[in-house]
N, C-alpha and C positions, 0 to 999 in steps of 0.2 A: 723352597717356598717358606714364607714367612708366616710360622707358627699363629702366630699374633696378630694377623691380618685377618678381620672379619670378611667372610662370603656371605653372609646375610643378605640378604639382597633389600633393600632401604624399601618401604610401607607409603605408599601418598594414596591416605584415604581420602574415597569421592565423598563424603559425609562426616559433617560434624558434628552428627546427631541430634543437630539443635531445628526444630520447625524455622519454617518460612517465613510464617507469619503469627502473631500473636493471636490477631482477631481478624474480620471481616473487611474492615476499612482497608487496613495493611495490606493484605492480599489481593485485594480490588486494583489497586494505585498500584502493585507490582507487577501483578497481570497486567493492566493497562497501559506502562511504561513497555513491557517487555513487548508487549503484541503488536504497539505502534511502532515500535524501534524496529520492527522485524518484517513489516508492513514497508517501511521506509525505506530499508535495505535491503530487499528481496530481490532486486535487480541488481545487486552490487556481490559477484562471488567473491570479492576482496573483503569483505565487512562480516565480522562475527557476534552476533548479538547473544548473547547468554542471561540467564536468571535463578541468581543461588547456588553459584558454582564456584567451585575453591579452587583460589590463587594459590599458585604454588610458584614465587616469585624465584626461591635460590634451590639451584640441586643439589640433593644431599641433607637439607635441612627439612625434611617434613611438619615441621614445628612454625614455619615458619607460613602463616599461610591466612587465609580470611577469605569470607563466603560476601561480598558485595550484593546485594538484592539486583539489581541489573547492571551490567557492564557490555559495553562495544567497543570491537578490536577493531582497525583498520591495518590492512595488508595480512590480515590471515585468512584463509577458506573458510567458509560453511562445513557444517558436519558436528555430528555428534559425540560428545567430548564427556567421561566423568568430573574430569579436571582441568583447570588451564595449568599446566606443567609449561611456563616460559622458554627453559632452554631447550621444551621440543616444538616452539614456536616461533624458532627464528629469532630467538632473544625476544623476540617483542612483547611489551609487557600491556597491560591494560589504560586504554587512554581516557574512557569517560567513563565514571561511576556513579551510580543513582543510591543512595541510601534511601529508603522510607520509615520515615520513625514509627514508632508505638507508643503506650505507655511508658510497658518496660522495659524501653532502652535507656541503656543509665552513661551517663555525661562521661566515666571513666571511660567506656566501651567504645564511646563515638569521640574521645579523644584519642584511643590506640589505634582506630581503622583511620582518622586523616594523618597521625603519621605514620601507619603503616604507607598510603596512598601518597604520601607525599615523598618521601624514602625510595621509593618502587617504580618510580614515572608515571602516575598518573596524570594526566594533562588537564584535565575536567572532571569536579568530583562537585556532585549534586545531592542536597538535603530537603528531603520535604518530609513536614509536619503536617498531614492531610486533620489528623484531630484539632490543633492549635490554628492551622491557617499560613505555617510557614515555611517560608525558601530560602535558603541559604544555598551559596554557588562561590565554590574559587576555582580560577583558573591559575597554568603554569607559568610563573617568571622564574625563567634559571632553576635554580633547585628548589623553590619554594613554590608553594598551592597559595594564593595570594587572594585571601578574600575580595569579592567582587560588592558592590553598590550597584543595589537591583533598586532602578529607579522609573516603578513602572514594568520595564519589560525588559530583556534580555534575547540576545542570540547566542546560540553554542558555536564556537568558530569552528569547532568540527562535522556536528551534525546540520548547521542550520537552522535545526527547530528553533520556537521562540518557545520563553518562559514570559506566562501575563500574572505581576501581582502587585498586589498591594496592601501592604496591613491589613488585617483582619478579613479579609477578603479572600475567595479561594483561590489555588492555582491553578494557571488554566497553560494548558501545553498543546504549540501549537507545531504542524508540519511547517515546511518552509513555505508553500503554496499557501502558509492562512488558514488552511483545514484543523478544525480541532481535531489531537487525540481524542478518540470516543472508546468505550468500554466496549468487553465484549457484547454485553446487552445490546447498547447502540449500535455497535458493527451489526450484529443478528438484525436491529429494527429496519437501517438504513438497507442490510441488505434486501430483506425485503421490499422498502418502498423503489430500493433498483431494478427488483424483480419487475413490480408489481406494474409501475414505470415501461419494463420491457415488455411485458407483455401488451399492453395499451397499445405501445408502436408499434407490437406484432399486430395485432389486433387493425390498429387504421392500417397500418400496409394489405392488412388480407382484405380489409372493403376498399383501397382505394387499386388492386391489381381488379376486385372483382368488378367496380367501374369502368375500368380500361377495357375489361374485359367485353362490357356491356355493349362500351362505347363500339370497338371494334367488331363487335359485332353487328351494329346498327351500320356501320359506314360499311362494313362489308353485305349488309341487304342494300342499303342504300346503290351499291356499286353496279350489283345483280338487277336491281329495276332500271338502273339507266342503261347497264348492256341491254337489258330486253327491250324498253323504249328505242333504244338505237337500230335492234336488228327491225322489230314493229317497221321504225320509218325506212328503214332501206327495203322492207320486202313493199312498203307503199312506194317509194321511189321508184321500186322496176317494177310494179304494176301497171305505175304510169306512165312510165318510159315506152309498155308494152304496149299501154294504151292509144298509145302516140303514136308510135309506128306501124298499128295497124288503122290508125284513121287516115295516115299519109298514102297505105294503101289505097283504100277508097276516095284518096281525092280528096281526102280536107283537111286542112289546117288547121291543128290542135290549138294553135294560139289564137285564130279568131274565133273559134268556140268559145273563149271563156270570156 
């Protein structure tokens, strides 16, 4: 055995010790990205949606690596990961990445994360400026991340979502159906007014079964008075059938009686 051969066994730490988010804003827009993205592909056990979790693109290199604020895989499982370790992923590496600025991201930092992302295969790599008001989107030609002309609105060839913007105006991110991303706040309101919604229709279904109910109850006396009317006119019928044949007895004719 070879003296000089490390057994050390190589370190891919889940954390880089650095926070999520700087402030409120940031955090808001990360949560909101990640919970719609996860929202969107909850049906899909091929699609892996993550938020703040470090790429570890080559094996062997733990140096080499970068915490993306939201990223989604396509053709890997669901499941809970410290890390995305690529070559225990089937090679496959991260295809659409969300950045969310802050203040204090500084222009050197968010130049080493597009060529890290663009070096690595990412296919879709997303910038939003929730404080400034701005979007920035390149997609992949060949080997290059290839800024995009966001004119108005955009679709991800991946995901389908739309991106709505426009100068100074906020961004507004949409499902493929049209649906806006909503926050967790809004998810919490909307669920309730679905609640609120569902109970109403419980609610008319319980008065309109207790209608039927009503109903069916009236046509079923209804039904009871006409069997009784029915049997009334038959016990009159052989009353007077009786009647009959006991006047034919005595020699008279019931029909010129009446």
């Amino acid at each position: 055995m070879n003296a000089n051969v490390s057994t050390t066994p190589i370190v891919y730490p889940d954390s880089d010790g650095r926070r999520m988010a700087e402030n409120t804003l940031q955090a808001e827009w990360i949560m909101t990205i990640f919970g719609n993205l996860t929202l969107l592909f909850a049906d899909r056990s091929d699609v892996f949606v993550a938020m703040d979790n470090l790429w570890y693109p080559v094996e062997g290199n733990p140096k080499r690596r970068v915490a993306p604020d939201v990223y989604v895989v396509f053709g890997r499982p669901k499941g809970h990961r410290g890390s995305y370790k690529q070559w225990e992923e089937d090679g496959i590496p991260l295809q659409v990445v969300f950045e969310v600025m802050s203040p204090g991201n500084r222009y050197g930092e968010m130049i080493r994360k597009f060529k890290f992302y663009e070096t690595y295969g990412v296919d879709e790599y997303y910038v939003i400026d929730p404080d400034r008001q701005i979007l920035e989107a390149w997609h992949r030609t060949g080997q290059h991340l290839i800024k995009v002309r966001i004119q108005g609105a955009l679709t991800s060839p991946r995901m389908g979502i739309r991106f709505e913007w426009q100068p100074g105006s906020n961004v507004i991110l949409r499902y493929p159906d049209g649906r806006n991303f909503l926050s967790f706040l809004e998810l919490g309101a909307e669920r309730d007014r679905i609640e609120q919604e569902h109970n109403r229709i419980e609610q008319e279904r319980d008065r309109i079964e207790q209608e039927r109910d009503q109903i069916e109850q009236e046509r079923n006396q209804i039904e009871q008075e006409r069997d009784q009317i029915e049997q009334e006119l038959a016990s009159t019928q052989k009353q007077a059938a009786l009647l009959a044949a006991k006047l034919r007895e005595l020699g008279l004719d019931p029909d010129t009686l009446r």
